[in-house]
N, C-alpha and C positions, 0 to 999 in steps of 0.2 A: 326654401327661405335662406337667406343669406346668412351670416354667422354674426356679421355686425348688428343684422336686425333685431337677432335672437337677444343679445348681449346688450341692445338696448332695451327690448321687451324687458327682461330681466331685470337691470338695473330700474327702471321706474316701478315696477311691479315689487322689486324688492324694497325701493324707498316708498312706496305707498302702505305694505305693509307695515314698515316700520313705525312710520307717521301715527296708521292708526292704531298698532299697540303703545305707542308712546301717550296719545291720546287719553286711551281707555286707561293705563295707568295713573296718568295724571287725576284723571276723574276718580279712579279708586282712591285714590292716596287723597284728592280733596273730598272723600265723602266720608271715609274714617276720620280724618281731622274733623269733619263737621259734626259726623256723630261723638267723637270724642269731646269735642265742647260740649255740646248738649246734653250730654250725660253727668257732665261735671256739673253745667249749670242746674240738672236737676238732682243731684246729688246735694248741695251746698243749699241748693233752696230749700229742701227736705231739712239740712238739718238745723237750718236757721229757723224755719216755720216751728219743730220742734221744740227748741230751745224758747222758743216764744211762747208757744202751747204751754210748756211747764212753768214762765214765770208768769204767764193769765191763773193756772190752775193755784200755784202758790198763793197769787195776790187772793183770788176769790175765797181760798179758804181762811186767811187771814182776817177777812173783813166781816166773813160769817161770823169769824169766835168774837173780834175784838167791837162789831158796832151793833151787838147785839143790846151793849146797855144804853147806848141813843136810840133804840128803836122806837121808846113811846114814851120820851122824854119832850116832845116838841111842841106837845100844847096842855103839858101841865099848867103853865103860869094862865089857862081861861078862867075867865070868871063862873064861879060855883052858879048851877042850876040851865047854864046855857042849853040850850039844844037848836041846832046850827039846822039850817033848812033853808038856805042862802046864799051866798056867795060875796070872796070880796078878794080884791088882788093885793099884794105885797111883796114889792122887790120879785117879781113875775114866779111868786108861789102863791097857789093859788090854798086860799084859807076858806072853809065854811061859817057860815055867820046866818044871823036868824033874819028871816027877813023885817021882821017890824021891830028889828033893832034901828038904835036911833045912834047917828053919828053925835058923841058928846066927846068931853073931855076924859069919861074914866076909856072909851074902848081906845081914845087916840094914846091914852098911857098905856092900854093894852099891847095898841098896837107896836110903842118903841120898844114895851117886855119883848115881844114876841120877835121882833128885827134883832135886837139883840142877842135872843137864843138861836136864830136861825146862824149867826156871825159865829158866837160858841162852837155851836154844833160844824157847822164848815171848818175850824180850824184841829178842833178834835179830829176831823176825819183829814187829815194834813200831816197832823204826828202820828196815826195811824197809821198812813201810807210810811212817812219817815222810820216809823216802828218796823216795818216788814220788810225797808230795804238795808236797815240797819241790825237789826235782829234775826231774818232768819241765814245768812251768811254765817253764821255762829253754829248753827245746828248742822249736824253730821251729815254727809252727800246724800248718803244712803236710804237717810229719813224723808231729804226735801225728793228725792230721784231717787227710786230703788229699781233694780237691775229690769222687772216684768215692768213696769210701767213705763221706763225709756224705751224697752225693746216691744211696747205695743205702740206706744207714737211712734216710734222711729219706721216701723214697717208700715201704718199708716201712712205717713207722710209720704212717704218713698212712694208707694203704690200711688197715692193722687199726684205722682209726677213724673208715673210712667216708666217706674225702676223696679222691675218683681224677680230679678234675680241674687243669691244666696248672697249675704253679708257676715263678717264679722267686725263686732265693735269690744270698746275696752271704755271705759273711763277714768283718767288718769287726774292727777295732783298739776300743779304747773309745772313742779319740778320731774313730772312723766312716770311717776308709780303709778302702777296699778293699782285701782279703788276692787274695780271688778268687770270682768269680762266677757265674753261670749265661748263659750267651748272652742273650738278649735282658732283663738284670734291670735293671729303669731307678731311678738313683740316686737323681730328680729324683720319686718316686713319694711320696705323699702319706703322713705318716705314720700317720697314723690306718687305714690299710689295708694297713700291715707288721705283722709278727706279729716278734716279737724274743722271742732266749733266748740266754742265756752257754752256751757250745757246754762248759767245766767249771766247772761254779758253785764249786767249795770252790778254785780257785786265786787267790792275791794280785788284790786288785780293778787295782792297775796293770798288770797281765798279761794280763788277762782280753780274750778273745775271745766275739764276739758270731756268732750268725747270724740274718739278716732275710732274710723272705720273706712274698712277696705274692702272690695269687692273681688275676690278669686276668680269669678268667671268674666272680668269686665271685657276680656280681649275677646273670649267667643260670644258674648252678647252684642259686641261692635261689628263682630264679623259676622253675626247672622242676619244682621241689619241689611247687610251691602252683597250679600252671596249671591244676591240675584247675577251680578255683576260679572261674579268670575267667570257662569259658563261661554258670555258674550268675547272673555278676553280668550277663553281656552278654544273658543271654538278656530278666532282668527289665529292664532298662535298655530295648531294643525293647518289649516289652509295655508299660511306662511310656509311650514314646513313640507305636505305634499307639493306644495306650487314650487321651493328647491329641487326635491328631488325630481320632479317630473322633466326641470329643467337639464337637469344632472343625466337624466335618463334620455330626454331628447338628443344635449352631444353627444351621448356614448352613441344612442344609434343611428345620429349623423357619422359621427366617426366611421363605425361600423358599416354605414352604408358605402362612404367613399373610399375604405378600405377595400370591401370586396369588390366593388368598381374596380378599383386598379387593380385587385390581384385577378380577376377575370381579364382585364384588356390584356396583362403582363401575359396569362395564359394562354390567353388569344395569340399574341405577338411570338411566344416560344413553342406554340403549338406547333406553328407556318415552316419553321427549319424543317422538326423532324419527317412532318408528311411531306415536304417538298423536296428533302434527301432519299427517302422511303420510293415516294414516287417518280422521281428522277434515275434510283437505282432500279425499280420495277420496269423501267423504258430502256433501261442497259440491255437487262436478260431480253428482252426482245430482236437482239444484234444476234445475227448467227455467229460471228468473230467473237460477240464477245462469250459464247457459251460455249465454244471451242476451246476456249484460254483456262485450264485449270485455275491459273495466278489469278486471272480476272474474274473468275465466278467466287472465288475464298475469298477476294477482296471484297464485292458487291454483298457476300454472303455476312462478310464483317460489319460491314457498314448499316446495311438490312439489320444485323443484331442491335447493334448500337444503339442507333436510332430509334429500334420497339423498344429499348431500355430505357431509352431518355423520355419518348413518349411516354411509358411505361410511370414515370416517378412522375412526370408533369402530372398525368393522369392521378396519382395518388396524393399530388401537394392540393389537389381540388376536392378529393375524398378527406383530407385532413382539416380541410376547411370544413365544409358540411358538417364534422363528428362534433364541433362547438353549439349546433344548432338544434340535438338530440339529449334528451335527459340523459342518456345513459348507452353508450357503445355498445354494439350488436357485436360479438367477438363468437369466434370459433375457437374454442380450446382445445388442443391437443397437446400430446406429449411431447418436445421440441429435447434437441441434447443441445445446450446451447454454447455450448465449445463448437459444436460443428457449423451452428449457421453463424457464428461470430465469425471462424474461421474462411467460410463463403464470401461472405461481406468483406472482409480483410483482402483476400485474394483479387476479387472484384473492385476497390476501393483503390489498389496501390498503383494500376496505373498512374489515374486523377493524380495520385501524393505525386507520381515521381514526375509529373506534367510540370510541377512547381518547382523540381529541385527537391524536394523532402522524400523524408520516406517512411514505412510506418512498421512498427515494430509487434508486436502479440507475444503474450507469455499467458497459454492456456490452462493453468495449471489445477483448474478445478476438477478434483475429484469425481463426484457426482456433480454433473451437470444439467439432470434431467429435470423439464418446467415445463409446468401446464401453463401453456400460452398461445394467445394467437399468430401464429409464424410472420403472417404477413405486416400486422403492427409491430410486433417485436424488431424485426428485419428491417422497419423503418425508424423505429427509435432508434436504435444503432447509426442507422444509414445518415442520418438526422444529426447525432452528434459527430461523425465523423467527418460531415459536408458544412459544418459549422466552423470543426477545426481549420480548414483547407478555408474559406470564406475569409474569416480571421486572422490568418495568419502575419505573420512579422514579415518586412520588407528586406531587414538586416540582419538576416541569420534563416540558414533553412530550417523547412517545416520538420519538427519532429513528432509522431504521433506515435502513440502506446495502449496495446490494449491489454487485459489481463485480467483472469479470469481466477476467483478462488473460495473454496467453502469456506463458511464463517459457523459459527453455532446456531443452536436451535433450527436447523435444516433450513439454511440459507446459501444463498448463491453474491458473492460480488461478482459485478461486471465495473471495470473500472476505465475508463476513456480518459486517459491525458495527452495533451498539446503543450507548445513552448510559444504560445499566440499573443496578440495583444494582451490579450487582462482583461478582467475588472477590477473595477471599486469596489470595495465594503458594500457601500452602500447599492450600490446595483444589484448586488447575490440576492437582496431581497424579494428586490420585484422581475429577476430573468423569468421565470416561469412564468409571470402573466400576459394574458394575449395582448397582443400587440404592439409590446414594451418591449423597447428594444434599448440600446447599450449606448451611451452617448457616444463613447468613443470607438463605437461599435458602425455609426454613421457614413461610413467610406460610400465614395461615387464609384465605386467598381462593385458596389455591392447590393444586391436586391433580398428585396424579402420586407416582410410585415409582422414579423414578431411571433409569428404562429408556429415556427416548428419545436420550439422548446416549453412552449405550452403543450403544443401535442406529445410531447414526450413524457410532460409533468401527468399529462391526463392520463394517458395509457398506461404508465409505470402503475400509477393509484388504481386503473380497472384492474391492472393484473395482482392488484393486493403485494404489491410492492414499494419502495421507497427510492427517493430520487434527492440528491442534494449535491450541491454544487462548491470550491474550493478554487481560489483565485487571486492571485498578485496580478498586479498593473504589470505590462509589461512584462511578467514571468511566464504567463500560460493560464490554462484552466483544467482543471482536474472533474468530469463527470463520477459521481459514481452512484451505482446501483445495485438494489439488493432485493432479489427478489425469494420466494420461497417454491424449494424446490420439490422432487418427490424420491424420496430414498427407498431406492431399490436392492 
């Protein structure tokens, strides 16, 4: 698949997932707002119903003490010895009347008594009411609403509107004292998240009593409502983010794929010299002149070396590859002096330097140099950093390379690699050692490679329980060094 393809898969896959967590959020955030109205409106309905509840309960007690003396005042003014076994209407109250009562003149003056007291009685019960909305405003909060009696309507109410989680209330004066409260109701609570009502609206507003109440758990009773919700957001949220990484993990192992693509064709390509040198010098020695020729057999016999050497490292830049694809390097350890394979390497290395003009310098001065390490990996860490120097090098000014070798405390070994090469940046020291990262200004058309050999040197330094770190100006050079642990004999 093409890389454009991939990069549009992506982009619409990553806008679709966005889309629908923006979606789902929108919907969460309009369902707390809904439940959050609806709470309030049954909050505020509760305590208006309440407040109503207690001026019904007031008005009824009222009327029980105060119309007890009209109770059986309404047909005194009948005439002595009646007894009613009849019926008759009046101003649509209906009166008992005997039946073989006769319509005369004394029941029709009965009847205007009787109209008259019914008009009495209706206006008494008029300043009565006027009595109770004038009069009990006078009497102490406490007496008309005491603390158990609000707080059993109140929790009723609430409950017939579908709010059964923990409250505190207070009731306050208008000017906001406290009359009396709820155990734990904090004074000091935000108003925005009190609910307030006049405990009786139709009393003088100077008189008026308030009660506030707050609900502590209201944000987890919102959100137990809509919980269903989140596992829908959190699920796409994961799928958003595997669906990143998987893409993130597709490039790398596109990368990956067409990296080792080209370092096999590269291999392929540098393979062809050495067996076609090898084999071309193997058809020499077949010349009877030329086995005769002392000069010409040391020569062929040179070139023969060579070329198994060159073969030799091609052959191991393929084995460095592969070590990336294994949890953990297969190493042989032995006892290595490593002043002497440094100094092998060094001897072998200074043609390549003096091929450029440069030349390379060694100052062995490690003491105890003995380490338990794999010869062959070691041999090419070394090999590794010194073929990087030579790679890198300056245009304007020859190559200088430096090796140096010296004990440090706690039974360690430096090995130290410096060059006078291009450089780096700061900001490159970071990421040299990862595969495939290579060095912007590192980019040269005379120069091949994939980023793998300073990885592999980072890897194997760490199987060998050693340390590796890196030291460089732009333009100045680059300083390897390493420390590894030795065995004091």
């Amino acid at each position: 698949m093409k890389k454009y393809t991939i990069w549009m898969l992506t982009v619409v896959m990553v806008l679709t997932f966005a889309g629908l967590l923006y979606v789902q959020f929108m919907y969460m955030e309009e369902m707390i707002e809904m439940r959050e109205l609806h709470f309030e409106e049954g909050a505020k309905r509760s305590l208006y119903s309440m407040s109503k509840t207690l001026e019904q309960n007031e008005t009824r007690k009222y009327l029980e003490e105060d119309l007890m003396i009209v109770d059986s005042d309404i047909f005194d003014g009948l005439p002595n010895g009646l007894s009613f076994n009849g019926s008759a209407t009046l101003d649509n109250y209906d009166v008992k009347i005997p039946k073989n009562y006769q319509m005369s003149s004394e029941f029709r003056s009965f009847q205007e008594s009787l109209k008259e007291k019914f008009l009495y009685q209706k206006g008494l019960l008029n300043e009565v009411i006027l009595s109770i909305l004038n009069q009990s405003s006078n009497k102490p909060i406490v007496e008309r609403a005491d603390s158990t009696m609000v707080s059993s309507i109140l929790k009723s109410e609430l409950g017939n509107n579908g709010i059964s989680i923990p409250y505190e209330y207070a009731v306050v004066d208008r000017r906001g004292n406290v009359v009396y409260k709820s155990q734990n109701y904090d004074c000091n609570m935000e108003q925005e998240k009190v609910f307030t009502q006049a405990l009786f609206p139709n009393d003088p507003e100077t008189r008026r009593y308030y009660i506030n109440i707050y609900f502590p758990a209201k944000d987890k009773f919102i959100f137990s409502s809509i919980k269903f919700t989140v596992p829908a957001f959190v699920f796409t949220l994961i799928l958003l983010v595997i669906f990143l990484l998987t893409i993130i993990m597709a490039f790398r192992q596109k990368k990956l794929s067409e990296m080792k693509n080209d370092f096999i064709n590269n291999m392929t390509h540098e393979f062809k010299t050495p067996i076609s040198t090898i084999s071309l010098a193997a058809q020499m020695l077949n010349d009877d002149s030329v086995r005769k020729s002392p000069t010409m057999m040391q020569h062929i016999s040179t070139v023969i070396n060579d070329e198994t050497k060159r073969l030799r490292f091609q052959v191991e830049k393929v084995l460095q590859m592969s070590m990336f694809d294994r949890q953990k390097a297969t190493l042989k350890l032995q006892e290595v002096d490593a002043n002497a394979v440094i100094a092998n390497i060094v001897n072998t290395f200074k043609l390549k330097v003096e091929k450029y003009g440069g030349r390379i310098n060694f100052a062995l001065d490690a003491n105890d140099p003995i380490v338990n390490v794999d010869e062959m990996h070691f041999t090419n860490v070394i090999f590794n950093l010194l073929d990087n120097a030579v790679k890198y090098r300056r245009d304007d000014c020859p190559l200088e390379l430096c090796v140096t070798t010296r004990n440090l405390q706690n039974n360690r070994i430096e090995i130290v690699v410096q060059d006078n090469g291009i450089g780096m940046k700061k900001d490159d020291l970071k990421k040299v050692f990862e595969r495939f990262y290579r060095v912007s200004t590192g980019n040269r058309h005379d120069v091949k490679g994939f980023g793998l050999g300073l990885a592999y040197v980072h890897k194997m330094i760490t199987e060998l329980k050693g340390d590796i770190r890196a030291e460089s100006d732009l333009n100045k050079g680059t300083k390897f060094i390493i420390t590894l642990p030795i065995i004091n004999n």
